[in-house]
C-alpha positions in Angstrom: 0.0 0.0 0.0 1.6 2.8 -1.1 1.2 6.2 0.6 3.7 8.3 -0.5 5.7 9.4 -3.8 8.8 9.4 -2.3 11.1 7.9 0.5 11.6 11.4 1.6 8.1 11.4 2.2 8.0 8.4 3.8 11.0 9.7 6.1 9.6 12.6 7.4 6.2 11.1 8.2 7.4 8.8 10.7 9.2 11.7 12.6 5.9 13.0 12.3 4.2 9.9 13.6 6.2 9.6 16.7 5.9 12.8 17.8 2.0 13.0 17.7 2.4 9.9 19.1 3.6 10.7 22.3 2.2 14.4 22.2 -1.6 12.1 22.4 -0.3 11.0 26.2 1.9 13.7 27.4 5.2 11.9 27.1 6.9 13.9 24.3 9.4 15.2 26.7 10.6 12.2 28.6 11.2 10.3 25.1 12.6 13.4 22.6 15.9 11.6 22.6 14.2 7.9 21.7 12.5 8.9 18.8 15.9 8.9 16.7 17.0 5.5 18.2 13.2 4.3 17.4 13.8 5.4 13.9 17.4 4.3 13.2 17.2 1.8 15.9 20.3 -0.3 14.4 24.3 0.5 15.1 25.2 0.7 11.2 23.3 4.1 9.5 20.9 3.4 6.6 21.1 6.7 5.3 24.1 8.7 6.4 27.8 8.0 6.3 27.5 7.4 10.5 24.6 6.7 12.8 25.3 9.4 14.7 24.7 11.9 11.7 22.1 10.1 11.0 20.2 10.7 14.4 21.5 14.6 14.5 19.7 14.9 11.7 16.7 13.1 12.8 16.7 15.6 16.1 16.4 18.6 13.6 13.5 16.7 11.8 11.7 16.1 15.2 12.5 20.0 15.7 10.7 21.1 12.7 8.1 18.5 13.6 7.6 20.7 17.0 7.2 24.3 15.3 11.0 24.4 14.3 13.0 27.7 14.8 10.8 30.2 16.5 12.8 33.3 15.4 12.8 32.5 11.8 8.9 33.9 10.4 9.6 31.3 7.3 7.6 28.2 7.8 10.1 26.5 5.6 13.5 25.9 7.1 16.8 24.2 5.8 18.5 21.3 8.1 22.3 22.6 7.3 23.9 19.1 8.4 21.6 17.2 6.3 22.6 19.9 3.1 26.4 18.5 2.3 25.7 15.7 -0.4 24.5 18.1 -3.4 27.8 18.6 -5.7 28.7 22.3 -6.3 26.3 24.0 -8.8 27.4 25.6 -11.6 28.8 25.0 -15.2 30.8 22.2 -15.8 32.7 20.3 -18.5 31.6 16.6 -19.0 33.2 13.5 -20.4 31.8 14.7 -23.8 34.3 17.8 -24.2 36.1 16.1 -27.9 39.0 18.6 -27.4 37.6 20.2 -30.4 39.9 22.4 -32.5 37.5 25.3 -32.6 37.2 26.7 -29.1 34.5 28.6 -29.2 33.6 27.9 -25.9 37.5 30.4 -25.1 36.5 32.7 -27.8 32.8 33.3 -26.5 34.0 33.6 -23.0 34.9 37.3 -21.9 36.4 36.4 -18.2 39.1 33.4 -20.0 37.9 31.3 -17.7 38.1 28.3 -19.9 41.0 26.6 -20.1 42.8 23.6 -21.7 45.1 20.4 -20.8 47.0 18.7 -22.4 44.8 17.0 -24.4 42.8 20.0 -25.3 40.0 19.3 -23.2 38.2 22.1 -21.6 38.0 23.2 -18.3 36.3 26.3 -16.2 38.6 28.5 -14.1 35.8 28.8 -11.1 37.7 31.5 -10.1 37.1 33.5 -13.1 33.4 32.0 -14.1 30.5 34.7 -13.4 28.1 31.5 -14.7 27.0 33.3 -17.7 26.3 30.2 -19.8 27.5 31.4 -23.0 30.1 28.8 -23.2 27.6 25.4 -22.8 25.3 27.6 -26.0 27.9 27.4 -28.8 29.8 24.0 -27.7 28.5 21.8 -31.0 29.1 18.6 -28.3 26.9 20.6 -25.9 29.7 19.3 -23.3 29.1 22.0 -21.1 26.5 21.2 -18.4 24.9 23.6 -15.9 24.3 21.6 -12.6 22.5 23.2 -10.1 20.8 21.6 -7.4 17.5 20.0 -7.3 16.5 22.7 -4.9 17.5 25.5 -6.9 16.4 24.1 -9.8 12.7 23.8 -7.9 13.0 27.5 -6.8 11.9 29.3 -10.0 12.3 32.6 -8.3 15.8 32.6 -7.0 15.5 32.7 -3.2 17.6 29.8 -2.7 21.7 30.6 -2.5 24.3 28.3 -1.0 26.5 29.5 1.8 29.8 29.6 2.8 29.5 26.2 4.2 27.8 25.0 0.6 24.4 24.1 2.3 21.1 25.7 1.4 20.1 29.0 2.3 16.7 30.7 1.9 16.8 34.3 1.0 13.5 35.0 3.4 12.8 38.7 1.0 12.2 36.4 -1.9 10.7 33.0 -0.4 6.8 33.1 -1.5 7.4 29.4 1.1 5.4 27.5 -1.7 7.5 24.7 -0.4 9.1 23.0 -4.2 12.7 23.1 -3.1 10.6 21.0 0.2 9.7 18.6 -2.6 12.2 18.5 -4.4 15.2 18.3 -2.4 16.6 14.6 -2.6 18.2 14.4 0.8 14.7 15.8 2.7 17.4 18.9 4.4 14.5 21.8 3.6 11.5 21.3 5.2 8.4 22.8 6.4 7.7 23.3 10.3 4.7 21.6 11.3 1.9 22.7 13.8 1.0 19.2 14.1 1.1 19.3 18.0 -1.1 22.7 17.9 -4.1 20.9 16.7 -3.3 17.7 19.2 -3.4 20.2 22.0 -6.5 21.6 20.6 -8.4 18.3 20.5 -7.2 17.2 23.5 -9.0 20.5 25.0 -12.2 20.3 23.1 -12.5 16.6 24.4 -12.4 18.0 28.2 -14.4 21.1 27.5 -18.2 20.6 25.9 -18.6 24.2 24.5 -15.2 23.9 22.7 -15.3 22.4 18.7 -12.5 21.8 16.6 -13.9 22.1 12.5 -11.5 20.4 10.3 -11.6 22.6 6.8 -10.5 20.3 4.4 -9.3 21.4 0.6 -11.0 19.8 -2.4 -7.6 18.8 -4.0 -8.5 15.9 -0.7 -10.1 14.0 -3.9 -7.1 13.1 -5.5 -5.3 12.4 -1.9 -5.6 9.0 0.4 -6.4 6.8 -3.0 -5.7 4.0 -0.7 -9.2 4.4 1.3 -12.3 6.5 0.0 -13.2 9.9 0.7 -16.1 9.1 3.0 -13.5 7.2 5.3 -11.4 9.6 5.6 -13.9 12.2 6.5 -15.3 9.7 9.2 -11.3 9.1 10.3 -11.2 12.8 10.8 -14.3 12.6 13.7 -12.5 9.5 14.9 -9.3 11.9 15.7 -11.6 14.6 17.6 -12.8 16.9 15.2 -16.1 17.9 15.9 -17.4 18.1 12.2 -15.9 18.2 8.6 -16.3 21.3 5.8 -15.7 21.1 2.6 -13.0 24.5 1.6 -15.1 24.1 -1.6 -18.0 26.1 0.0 -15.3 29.3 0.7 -14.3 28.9 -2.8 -18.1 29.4 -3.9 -18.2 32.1 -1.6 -15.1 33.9 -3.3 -16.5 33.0 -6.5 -19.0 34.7 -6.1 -17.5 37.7 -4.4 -14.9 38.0 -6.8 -16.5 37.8 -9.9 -18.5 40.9 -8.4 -15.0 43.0 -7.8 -13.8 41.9 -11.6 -16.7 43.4 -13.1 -16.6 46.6 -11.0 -12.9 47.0 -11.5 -12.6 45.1 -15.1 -8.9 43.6 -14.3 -8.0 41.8 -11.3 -6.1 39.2 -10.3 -7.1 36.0 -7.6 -6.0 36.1 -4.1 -6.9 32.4 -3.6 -3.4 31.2 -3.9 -0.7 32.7 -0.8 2.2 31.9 -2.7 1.0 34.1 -5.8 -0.3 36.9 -3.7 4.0 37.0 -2.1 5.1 36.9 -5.4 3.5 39.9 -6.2 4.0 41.5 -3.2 8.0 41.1 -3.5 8.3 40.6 -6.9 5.8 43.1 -8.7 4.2 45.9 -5.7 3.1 47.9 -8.6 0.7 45.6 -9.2 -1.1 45.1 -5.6 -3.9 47.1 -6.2 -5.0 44.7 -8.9 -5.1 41.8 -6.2 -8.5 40.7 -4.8 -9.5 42.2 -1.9 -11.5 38.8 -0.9 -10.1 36.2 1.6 -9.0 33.1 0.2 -11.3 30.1 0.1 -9.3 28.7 3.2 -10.3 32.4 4.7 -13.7 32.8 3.8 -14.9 30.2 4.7 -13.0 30.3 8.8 -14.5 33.4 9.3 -18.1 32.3 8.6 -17.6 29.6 10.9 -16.4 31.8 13.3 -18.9 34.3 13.3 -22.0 31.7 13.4 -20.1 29.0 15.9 -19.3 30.0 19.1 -16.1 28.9 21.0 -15.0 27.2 17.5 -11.5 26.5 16.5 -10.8 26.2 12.7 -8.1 24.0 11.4 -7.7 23.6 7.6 -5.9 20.7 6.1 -4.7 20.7 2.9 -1.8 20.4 0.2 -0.5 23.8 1.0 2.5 24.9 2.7 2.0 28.3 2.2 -1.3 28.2 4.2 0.8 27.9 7.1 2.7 31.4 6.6 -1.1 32.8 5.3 -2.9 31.8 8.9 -0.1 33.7 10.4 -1.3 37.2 8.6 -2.9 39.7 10.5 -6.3 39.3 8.2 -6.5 35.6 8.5 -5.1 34.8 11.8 -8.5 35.4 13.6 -10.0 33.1 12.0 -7.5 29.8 11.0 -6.1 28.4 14.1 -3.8 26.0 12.3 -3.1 24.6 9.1 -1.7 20.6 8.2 -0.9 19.2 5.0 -2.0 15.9 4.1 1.3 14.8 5.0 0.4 15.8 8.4 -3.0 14.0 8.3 -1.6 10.6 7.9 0.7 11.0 10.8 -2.3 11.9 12.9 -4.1 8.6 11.7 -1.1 6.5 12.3 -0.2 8.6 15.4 -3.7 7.1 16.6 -3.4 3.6 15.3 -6.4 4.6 12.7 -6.9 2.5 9.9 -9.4 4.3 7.8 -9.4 1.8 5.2 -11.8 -0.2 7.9 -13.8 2.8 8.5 -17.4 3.2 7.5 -18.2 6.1 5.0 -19.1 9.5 6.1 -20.6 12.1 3.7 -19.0 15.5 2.6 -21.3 17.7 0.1 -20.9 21.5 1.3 -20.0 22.7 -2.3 -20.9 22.8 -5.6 -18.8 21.4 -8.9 -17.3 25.0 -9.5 -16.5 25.3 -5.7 -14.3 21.4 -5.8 -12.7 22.4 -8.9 -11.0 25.4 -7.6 -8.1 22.7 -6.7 -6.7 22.5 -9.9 -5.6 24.8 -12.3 -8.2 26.6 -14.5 -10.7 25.8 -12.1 -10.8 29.1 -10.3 -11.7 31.2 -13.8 -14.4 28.5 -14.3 -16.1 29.2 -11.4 -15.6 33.0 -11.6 -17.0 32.8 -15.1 -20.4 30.6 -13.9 -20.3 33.1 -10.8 -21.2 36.3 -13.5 -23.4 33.8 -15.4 -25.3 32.9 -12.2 -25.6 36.6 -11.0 -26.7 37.8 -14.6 -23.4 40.3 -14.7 -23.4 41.5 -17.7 -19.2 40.7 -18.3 -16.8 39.0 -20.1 -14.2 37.3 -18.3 -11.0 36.9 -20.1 -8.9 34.9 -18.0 -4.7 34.2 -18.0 -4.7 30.6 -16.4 -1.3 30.7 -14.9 0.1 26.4 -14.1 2.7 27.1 -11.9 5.0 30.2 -11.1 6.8 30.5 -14.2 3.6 30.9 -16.5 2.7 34.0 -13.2 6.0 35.6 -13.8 5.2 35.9 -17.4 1.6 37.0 -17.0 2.5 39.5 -14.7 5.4 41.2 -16.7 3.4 41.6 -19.5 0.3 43.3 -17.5 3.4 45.4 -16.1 3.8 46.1 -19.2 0.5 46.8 -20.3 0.8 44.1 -23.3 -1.2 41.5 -21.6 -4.2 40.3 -23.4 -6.3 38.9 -20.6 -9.2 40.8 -17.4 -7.9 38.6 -15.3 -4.9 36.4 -13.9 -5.8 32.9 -12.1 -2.6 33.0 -9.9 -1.3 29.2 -8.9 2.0 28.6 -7.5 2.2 24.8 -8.0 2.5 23.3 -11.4 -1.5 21.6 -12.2 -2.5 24.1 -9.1 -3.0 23.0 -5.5 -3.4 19.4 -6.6 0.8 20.0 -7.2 1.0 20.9 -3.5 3.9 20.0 -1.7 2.2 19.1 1.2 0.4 16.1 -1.1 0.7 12.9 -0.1 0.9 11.7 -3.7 1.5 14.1 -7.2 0.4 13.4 -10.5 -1.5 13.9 -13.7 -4.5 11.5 -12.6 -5.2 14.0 -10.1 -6.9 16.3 -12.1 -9.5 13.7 -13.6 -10.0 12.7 -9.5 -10.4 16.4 -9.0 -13.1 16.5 -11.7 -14.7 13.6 -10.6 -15.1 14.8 -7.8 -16.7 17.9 -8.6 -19.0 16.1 -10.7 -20.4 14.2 -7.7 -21.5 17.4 -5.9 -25.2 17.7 -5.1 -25.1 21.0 -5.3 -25.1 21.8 -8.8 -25.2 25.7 -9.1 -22.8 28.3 -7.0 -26.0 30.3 -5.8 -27.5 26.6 -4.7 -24.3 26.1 -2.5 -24.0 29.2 -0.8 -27.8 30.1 0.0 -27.7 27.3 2.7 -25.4 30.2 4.1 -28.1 32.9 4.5 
């Protein structure tokens, strides 16, 4: 039964496990040193040159796993002794160099930085290179490599840099903490902090105090999550775990559907909100453009601060395939109303944690949203709904969205609206590649998420925006 796409995954849970674990009977403290011995319980290391790096690095996981580094305002932190295996980026000569008699790799370069043996073969002063990449675009072997690290590689923004000890660092002005490098990096040493313990502490008081509920808000991209089990026992494993009742994220997103396709047609060019990553990219990356950005809460938002305001003594926790969401329920807008966030990550550490198996679980019903509301998860999705939103309210205006899949396809949509050359009303922001069904907080990525995202929406009673949300008034 596979959980997970990758060990690294797999890895991380189990730190996970065994600190909810103990956290569930109030023995975290007197075991924090066990939990690396229970993971890499053997003398030889299974992962690290020595068992005793093995288990250092295992105490910063079980950190992270308790909130990590409380100074640091990223949610996403790197483990520096776990960050030493990655070969220096940067452009490289391979095996492939012929010792060609041209050298137009020397004549292109303008710092002579290449230089040859005996045999002709090139080589890169490091000392001279500035990484320009000229050099690897006229070799006719295309012998000249540029090897940067998986993390870097993930970070389509630049904010990762590697320091003077050649480990990871985060350049926090520029980190939109939409967790890739997290997913990416092959030796698990950047990774979010979890708030996993926050929510155990918060059942454990709601099961002592009768006016106290905990509401799990769970994201639609769920759907494509947990393929193992079916939806309806996962909803009923949430109960079993303490939560006092289960809402679909779906209904918030019909709410900002609805909201938002209002504020488009008022102000004929805007750009979503939904996504926390996109909202920091613009932020640090284009403030000109801020006014464009939807003044509605997110889905995640919306739909915390109705519960909120018609529940009383409720705490909200939402659960999803987000990372960001942790640094968003930290803003001052949204922190009144989302007490914590997990990933679904997280979620199958608290099952486990508990000895759950929801596979054996009778099915519970979710069906808070409509089809536009579920779809929000992936991307294209959001201008859907927006679109059916106008329809629905009998606006009289054309949306013309730019679908953005993934960061790269923002950047681009974003310089050309800088630039007043974009030829789109209205930009669907989404970090992730496919949107938040690409979350690094998923248990499990690929294209068959989608269709299961789409299927699911299909299987909403609620059929119509305005049918989900009127149960609201």
């Amino acid at each position: 039964m596979r959980k997970f796409d990758t060990k690294i995954q797999y890895l991380k849970y189990k730190v996970l496990r065994e600190v909810a674990k103990h956290s569930w009977d109030d023995t975290l403290i007197e075991n924090l040193w066990d939990i690396p011995k229970s993971i890499s319980p053997g003398k030889e290391p299974t992962m690290r040159c020595c068992v005793y790096k093995e288990r250092a690095i295992l105490a910063q996981r079980i950190k992270l796993a308790m909130g990590g580094d409380k100074k640091n305002p990223n949610v996403i932190e790197v483990i520096d002794i776990a960050c030493d295996e990655c070969p220096a980026a940067g452009y490289e000569v391979t095996d492939s160099c012929r010792g060609c008699l041209a050298h137009r790799c020397e004549d292109v370069c303008k710092r002579g930085a290449i230089v040859f043996d005996h045999n002709h073969v090139a080589h890169i002063d490091k000392s001279k290179c500035v990484e320009c990449g000229q050099c690897a675009k006229v070799c006719p072997f295309f012998a000249i490599v540029n090897r940067k690290r998986p993390c870097q590689s993930a970070c389509k923004i630049k904010a990762i840099n590697i320091n003077d000890d050649n480990a990871a660092a985060i350049d926090n002005n520029k980190c939109i903490q939409c967790g890739a490098c997290v997913y990416q990096c092959p030796f698990g040493a950047i990774s979010d902090k979890s708030y996993i313990l926050d929510v155990i502490d918060m059942i454990k008081k709601s099961e002592n105090n009768s006016n106290y509920k905990v509401y799990a808000v769970v994201a639609p991209s769920i759907a494509s999550q947990f393929t193992y089990a079916k939806l309806g026992q996962v909803i009923t494993g949430l109960k079993k775990l303490g939560f006092y009742t289960v809402v679909e994220a779906a209904l918030g997103a019909d709410m900002v559907a609805m909201a938002e396709s209002k504020e488009l047609a008022e102000k004929e060019f805007l750009t979503s909100s939904c996504c926390p990553a996109f909202v920091q990219y613009i932020k640090s990356a284009f403030p000109a453009l801020l006014p464009y950005v939807s003044h509605n809460l997110s889905p995640m938002a919306m739909l915390a601060k109705y519960i909120k305001e018609t529940s009383e003594n409720a705490k909200v926790v939402f659960i999803g395939p987000c990372i960001a969401k942790k640094s968003e329920a930290q803003l001052d807008t949204v922190k009144p109303y989302v007490d914590s966030v997990l990933t679904f990550e997280e979620l199958q550490a608290l099952f486990d944690s508990k000895d759950i198996d929801i596979t054996s679980l009778e099915e519970d019903v979710l069906d808070n949203a409509s089809y536009y509301g579920r779809i929000f998860a992936r991307s294209g999705g959001l201008s859907d709904a927006v679109e059916q939103a106008l329809k629905e309210q009998k606006i009289d205006f054309t949306v013309k969205p730019a679908v953005c899949d993934g960061i790269e396809a923002c950047k681009t949509a974003l310089l050309k609206k800088s630039k007043n050359v974009l030829d789109a009303n209205f930009i669907e922001g989404m970090a992730c590649t496919g949107g938040c069904i690409g979350g690094a907080g998923c248990l499990t990525h690929g294209e068959k998420n989608k269709s299961q995202v789409d299927e699911y929406g299909r299987e909403a009673m609620e059929k119509t925006i305005s049918d989900a949300v009127s149960v609201l008034k």
